[in-house]
C-alpha positions in Angstrom: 47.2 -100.9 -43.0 45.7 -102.9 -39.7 43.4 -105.2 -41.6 42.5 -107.0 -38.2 43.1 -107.4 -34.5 46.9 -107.7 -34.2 48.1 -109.1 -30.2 51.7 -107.5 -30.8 49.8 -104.1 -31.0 48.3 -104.9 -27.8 51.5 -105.6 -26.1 53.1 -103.4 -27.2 51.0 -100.8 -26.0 50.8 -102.4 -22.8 54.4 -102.1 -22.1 55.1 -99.1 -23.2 52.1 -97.6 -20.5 54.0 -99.7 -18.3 57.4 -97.7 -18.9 54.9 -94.4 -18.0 53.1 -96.1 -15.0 56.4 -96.9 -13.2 57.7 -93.2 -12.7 54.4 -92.1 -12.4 53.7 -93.7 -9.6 57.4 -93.0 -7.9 56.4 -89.3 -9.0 53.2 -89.2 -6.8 54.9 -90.2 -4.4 57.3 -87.4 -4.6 55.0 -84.6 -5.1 53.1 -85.3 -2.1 56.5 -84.6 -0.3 56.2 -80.9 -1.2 54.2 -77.8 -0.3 54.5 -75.6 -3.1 54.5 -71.8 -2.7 54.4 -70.2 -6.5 54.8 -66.2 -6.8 52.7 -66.4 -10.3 53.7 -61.9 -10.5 57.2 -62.7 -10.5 57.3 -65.7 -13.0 55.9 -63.3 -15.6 59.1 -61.6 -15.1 61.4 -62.9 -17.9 64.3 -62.4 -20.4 62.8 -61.3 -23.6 63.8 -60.9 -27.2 64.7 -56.9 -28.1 61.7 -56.9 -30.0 58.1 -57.1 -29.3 54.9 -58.1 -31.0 52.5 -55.6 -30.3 49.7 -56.5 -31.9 49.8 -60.0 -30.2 48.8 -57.9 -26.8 45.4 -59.2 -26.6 43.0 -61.9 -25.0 43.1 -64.3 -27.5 46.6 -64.6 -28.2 46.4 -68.4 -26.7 44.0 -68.7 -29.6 45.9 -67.0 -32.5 49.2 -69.2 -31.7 46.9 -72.0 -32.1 45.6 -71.3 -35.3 49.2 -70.8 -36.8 50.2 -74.2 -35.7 47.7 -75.8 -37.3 46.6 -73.8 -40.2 49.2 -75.0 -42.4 49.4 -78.7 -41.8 46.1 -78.8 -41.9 45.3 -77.6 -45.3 48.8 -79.7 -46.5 47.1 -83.0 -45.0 45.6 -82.8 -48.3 48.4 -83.1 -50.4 48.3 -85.6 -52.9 51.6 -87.5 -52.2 51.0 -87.9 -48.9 47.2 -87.9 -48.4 47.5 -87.4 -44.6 43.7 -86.9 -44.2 43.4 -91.1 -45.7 45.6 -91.4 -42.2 43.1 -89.8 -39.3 41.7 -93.0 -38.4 44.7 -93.8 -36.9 45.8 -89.9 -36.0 42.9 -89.2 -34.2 42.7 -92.2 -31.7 46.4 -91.2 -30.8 45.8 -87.3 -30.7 43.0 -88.4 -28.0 44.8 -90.7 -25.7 47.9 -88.5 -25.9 45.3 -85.2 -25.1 44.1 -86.9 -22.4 46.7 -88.1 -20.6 48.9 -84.4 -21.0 45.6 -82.3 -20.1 45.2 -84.6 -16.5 48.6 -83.7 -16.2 48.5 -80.3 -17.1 44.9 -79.7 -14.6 46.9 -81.4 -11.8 50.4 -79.5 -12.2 48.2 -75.7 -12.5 46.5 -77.0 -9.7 49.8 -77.7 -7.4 51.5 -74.5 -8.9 54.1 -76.3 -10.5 53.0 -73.4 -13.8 50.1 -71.5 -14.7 48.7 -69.1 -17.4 48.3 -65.7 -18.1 45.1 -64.1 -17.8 45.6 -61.4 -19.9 46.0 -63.6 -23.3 42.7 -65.4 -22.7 39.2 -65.1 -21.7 37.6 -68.4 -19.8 39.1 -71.2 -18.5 38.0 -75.1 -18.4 39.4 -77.2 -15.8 41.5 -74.3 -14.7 43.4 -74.6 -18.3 42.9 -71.9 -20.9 41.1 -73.1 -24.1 44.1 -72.2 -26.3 45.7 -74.8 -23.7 43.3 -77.7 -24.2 43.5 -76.9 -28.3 47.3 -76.7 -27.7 47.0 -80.6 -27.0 45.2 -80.9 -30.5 47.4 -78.8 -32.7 51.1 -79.6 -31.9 50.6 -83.0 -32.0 48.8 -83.3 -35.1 51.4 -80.8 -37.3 54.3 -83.3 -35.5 52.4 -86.5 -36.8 52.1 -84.8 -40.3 55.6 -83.7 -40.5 56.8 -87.0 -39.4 54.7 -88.8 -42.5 55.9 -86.3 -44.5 59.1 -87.2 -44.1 58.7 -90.8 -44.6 56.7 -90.4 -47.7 59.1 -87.7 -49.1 62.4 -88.9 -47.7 62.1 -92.6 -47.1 65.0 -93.5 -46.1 65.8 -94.1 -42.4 69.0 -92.4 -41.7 69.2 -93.3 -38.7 68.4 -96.6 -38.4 72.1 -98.2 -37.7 72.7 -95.4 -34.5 69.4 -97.1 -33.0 71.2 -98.2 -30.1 73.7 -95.3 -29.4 70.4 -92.7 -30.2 68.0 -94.6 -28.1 70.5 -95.4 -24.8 72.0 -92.4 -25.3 68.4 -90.6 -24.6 67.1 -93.2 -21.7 70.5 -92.4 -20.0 70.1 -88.4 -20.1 66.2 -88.6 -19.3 66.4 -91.0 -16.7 69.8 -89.6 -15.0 68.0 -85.9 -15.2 65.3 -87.3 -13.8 66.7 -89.0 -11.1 69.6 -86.6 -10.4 66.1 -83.4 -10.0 64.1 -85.8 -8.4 62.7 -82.9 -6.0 62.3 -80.6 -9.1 58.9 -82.0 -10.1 58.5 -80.7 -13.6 61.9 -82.1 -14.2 61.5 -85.2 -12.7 58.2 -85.9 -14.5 59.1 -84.5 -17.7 62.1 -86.6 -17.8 61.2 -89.7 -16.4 58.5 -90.2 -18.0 60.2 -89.8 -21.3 63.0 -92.1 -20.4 61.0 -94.8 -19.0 58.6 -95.0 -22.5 61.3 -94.9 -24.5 63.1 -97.6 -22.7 59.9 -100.1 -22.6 59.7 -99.1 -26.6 63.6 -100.0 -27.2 63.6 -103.1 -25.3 60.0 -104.4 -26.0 59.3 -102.8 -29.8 60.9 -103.8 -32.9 62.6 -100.3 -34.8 60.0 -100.0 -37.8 59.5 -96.3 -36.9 61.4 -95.3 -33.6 64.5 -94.0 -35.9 62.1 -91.8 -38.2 60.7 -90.4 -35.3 63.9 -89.2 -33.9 64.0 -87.9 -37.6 61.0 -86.4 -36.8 61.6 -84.8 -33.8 65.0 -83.3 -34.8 62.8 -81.5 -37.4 60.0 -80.8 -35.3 62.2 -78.9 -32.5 62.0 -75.7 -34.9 58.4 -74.8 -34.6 57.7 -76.3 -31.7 60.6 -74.2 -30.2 59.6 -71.2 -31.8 56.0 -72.1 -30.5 56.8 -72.0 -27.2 59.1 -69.2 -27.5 55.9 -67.1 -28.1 54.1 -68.8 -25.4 57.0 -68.6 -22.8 56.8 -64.4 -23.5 60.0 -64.2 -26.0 57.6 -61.6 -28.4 55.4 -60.3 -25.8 55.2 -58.2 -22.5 54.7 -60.8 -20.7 54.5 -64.9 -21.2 51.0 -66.9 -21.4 52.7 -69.6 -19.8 54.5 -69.3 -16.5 56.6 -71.6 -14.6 57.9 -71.9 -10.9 61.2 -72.3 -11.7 61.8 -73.8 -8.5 60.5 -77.4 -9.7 62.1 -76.5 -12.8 66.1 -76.9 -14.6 65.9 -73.1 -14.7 66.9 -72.7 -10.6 69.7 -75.3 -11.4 71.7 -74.1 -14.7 70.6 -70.3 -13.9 69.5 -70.3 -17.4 66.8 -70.8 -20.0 66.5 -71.2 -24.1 65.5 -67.4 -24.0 62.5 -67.8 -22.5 61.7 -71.5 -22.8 63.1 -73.7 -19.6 65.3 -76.9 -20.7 62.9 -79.1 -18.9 60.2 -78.7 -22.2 62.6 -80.7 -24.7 61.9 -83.7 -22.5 58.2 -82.9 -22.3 58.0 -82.1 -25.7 59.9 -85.3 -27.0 57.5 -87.1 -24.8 54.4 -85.0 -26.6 55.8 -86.1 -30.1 56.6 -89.8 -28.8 53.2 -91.2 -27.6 51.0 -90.3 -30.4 53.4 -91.0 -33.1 53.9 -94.5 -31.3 50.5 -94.8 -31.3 49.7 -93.9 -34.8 53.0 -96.2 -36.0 51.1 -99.0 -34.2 47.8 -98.7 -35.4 48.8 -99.1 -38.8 50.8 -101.9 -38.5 49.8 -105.6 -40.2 48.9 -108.3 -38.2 51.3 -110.9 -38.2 
């Protein structure tokens, strides 16, 4: 545990913002080269699974899906192996920072058209984002923390620890060649660039105590959270909560999607996973 101020912490955190502040700000740049038209009626048009949840046809869907990604985790943080709950002081100050930055992002893309929601799976909307939106921020990212504990208290051993290098450059290559190759896709280009430039500023500027679990982690994690937004992207329902323009997405490039889920959210949910976890990791290390 962090039993006083600790300057690596600092710096590292500081770099690590800087590997997101450097495509951000190429980003903004890019996005105010576009006029976006978005035909919100014909993104809810989408490939769906042969089967349908009826019962899930209601206004607060958004809120259901919420409650079964947390529900579980939550009740498990007390577990006596792993004690999770003895860990919020250091979840929650990650949960926040990470909430914040993907709900400015979130207002601002809704706001261009880049995706929207669904009005008939919720009732009110705060900042132009649903609340089962906002709590969506909340939810995923705790159950990912918690499963990544869990798997360092129940399986300590870091299996990947000796790829670190061929993991971690093989990742910065993909997100950053994605990113630059669909600059003029702006979910893709975000989504992508953001993740490759964070995780290059953690590989070149922060030691491996964690980054290997959390690829652990996130390997793991890709179930639910797939499954998660399978139901959000309409796989199980008439229509999807979420929509997309696929024009600023990978969709209008490979013609394709995970079902109903566009290639672009593995980036943005490795990036989801990646900033609290690192955050968490480095609020609990000793000062040295």
């Amino acid at each position: 545990m962090n039993n006083g101020s600790n300057p690596h912490i600092a710096k590292n955190f500081a770099l690590v913002l800087i590997g997101l502040l450097i495509p951000s700000l190429f980003l903004c740049y890019q996005i105010s080269l576009h006029d976006i038209y978005f035909d919100t009626e014909f993104a809810k048009i989408v490939d769906k699974l042969g089967w349908q949840w009826a019962w899930s046809e209601n206004d607060n869907w958004y809120l259901w899906v919420n409650f079964g990604v947390i529900i579980f985790p939550f009740l498990l943080s007390f577990d006596k192996k792993v004690a999770f709950y003895r860990r919020w002081k250091y979840l929650f100050p990650a949960i926040c920072f990470n909430a914040a930055f993907f709900i400015a992002w979130d207002v601002y893309y809704t706001h261009l058209g880049v995706w929207g929601f669904n009005e008939r799976y919720f009732q009110n909307t705060y900042l132009g984002l649903p609340a089962g939106e906002w709590l969506f921020f909340i939810n995923v990212p705790y159950a990912c923390v918690f499963v990544h504990q869990c798997l360092r208290d129940y399986f300590p051993k870091d299996i990947f620890y000796n790829w670190d290098a061929v993991i971690s450059w093989g990742l910065i290559i993909i997100f950053l060649g994605v990113g630059v190759y669909c600059y003029d896709k702006i979910y893709t280009a975000w989504a992508f660039l953001l993740s490759g430039g964070a995780l290059l500023a953690h590989y070149l500027f922060v030691k491996n105590t964690y980054r290997t679990h959390f690829y652990r982690a996130y390997l793991v994690c890709l179930i639910p959270f797939l499954i998660t937004n399978g139901i959000l992207t309409g796989s199980v329902n008439q229509e999807p909560i979420v929509i997309y323009n696929d024009t600023h997405n990978l969709t209008s490039l490979l013609n394709a999607r995970i079902i109903t889920i566009p290639f672009d959210d593995l980036a943005y949910g490795f990036l989801l996973l990646f900033v609290p976890i690192f955050i968490y990791e480095e609020l609990q290390q000793k000062p040295e």
